[in-house]
C-alpha positions as CSV (number, residue, x, y, z in Angstrom):
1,X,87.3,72.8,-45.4
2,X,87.8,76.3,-46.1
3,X,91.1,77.5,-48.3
4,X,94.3,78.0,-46.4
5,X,93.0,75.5,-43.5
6,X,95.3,72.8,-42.7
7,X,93.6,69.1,-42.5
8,X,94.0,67.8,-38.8
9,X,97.1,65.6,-38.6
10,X,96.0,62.0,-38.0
11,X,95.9,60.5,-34.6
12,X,99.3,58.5,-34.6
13,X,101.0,62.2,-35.5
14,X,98.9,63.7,-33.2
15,X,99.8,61.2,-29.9
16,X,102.9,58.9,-31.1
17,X,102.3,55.2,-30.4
18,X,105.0,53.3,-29.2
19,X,106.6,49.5,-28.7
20,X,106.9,48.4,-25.4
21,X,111.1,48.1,-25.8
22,X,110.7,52.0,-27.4
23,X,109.2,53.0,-24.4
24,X,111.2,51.1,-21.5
25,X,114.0,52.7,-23.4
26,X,113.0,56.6,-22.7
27,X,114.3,59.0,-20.4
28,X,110.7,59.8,-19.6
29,X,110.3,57.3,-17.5
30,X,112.1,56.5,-13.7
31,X,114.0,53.1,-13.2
32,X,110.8,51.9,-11.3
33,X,108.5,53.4,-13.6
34,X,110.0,51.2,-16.2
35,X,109.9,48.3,-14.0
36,X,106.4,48.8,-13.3
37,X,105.7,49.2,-17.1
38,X,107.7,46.1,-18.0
39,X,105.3,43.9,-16.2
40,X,102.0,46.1,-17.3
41,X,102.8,46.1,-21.0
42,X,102.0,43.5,-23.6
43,X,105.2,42.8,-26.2
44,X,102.8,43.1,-29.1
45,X,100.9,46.5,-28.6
46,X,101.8,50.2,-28.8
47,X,101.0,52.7,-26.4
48,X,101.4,56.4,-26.0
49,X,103.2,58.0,-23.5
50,X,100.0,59.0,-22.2
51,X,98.4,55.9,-21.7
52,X,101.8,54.5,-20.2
53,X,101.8,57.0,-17.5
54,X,98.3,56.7,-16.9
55,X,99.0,52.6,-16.6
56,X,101.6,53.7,-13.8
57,X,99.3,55.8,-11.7
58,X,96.0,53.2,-11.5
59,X,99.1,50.6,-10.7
60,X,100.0,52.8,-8.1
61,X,96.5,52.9,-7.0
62,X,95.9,49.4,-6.6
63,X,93.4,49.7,-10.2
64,X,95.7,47.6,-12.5
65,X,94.1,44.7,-14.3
């Protein structure tokens, strides 16, 4: 690394990860978003917002698993 570069920040700084609660609790999300997600997302793993929205849109395509 050349002097005066900054190190990358790490992944979790980079793309937040959160709890399922954290994230059924955000503004970013509509009523039924949140519904949908409550039912998609597992009580023990964290997510970006990112990966939550994307969860929404293959639900909406029929691609959930």
């Amino acid at each position: 690394m050349k002097k005066g570069e900054q190190e990358p920040l790490p992944e979790t700084v980079q793309n937040p990860v959160y709890a399922k609660q954290q994230i059924l609790e955000s503004k970013q999300f509509t009523p039924l978003e949140k519904d949908v997600l409550s039912a998609l997302l597992a009580d023990n793993e964290r997510y970006t917002i990112d990966k939550a929205k994307q969860m929404i849109e293959e639900f909406a395509k029929g691609e959930a698993n």
